[in-house]
C-alpha positions as CSV (number, residue, x, y, z in Angstrom):
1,X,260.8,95.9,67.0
2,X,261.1,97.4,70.6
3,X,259.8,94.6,73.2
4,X,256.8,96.9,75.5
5,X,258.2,97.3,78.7
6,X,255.2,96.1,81.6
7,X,254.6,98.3,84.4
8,X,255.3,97.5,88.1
9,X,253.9,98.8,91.4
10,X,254.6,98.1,95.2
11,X,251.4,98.6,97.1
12,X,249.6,96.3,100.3
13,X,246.9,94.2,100.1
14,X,243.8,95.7,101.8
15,X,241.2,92.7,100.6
16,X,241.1,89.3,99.6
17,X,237.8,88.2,100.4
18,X,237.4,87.4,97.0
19,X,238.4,84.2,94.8
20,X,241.7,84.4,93.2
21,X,241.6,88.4,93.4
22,X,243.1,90.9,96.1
23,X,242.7,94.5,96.1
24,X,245.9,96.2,96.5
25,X,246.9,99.8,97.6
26,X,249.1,101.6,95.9
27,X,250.4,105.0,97.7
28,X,253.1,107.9,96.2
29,X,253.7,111.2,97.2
30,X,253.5,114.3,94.9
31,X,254.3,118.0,95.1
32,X,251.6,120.5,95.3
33,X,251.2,122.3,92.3
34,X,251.3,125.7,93.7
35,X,252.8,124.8,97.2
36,X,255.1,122.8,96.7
37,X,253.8,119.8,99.8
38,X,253.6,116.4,99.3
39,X,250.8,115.1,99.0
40,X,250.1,111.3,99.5
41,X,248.0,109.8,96.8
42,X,246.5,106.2,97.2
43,X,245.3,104.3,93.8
44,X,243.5,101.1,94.2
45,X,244.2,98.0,91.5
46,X,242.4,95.1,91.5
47,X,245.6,92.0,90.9
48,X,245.2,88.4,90.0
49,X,246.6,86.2,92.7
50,X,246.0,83.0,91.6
51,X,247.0,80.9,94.3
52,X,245.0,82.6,96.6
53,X,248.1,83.0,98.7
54,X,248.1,86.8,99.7
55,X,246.9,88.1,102.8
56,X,245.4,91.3,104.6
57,X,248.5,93.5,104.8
58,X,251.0,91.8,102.6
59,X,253.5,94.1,100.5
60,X,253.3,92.8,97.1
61,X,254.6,93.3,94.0
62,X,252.1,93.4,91.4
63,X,252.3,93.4,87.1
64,X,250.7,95.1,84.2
65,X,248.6,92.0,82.2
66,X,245.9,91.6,79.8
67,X,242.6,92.2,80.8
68,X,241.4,89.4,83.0
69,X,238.2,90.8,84.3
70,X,236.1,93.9,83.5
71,X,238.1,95.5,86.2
72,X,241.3,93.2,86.8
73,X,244.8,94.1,84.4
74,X,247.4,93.3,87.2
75,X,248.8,90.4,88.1
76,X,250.7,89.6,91.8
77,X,254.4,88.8,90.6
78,X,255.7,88.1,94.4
79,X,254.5,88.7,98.1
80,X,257.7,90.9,99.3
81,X,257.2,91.0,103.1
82,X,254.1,88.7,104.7
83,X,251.8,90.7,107.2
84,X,253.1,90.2,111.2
């Protein structure tokens, strides 16, 4: 059997106001269908931090999980660059 591969994303923290939970902002670019522009796209996730150690504007890196909360199923791996 085939070990399931987790998914990663780089996004910054936009909220931590709550308790062991930050909301984190994930942004890409995509072509335009018909034009052919890029297009920036943000996604929100809500990640597990559970040291509480992530601030407003970190870079993190956060992890596919299990279900933790009705709508938390990431997990903060590591905080790449800390806010200035």
């Amino acid at each position: 059997m085939s070990k399931q591969v987790k998914k990663n994303r780089q996004g910054f923290v936009v909220s931590n106001k709550m308790d062991k939970s930050v909301v984190v902002v994930v942004e890409r670019k995509v072509p335009h269908k018909l034009y052919g522009k890029y297009i920036r796209q943000r996604i929100r996730y809500m990640a597990h931090d559970p040291e509480n150690q992530c601030q407003i504007g970190d870079i993190v890196l956060i992890e596919e999980c299990r279900p933790l909360s009705k709508r938390k199923r990431w997990l903060v791996r590591n905080i790449i660059q800390h806010a200035a």
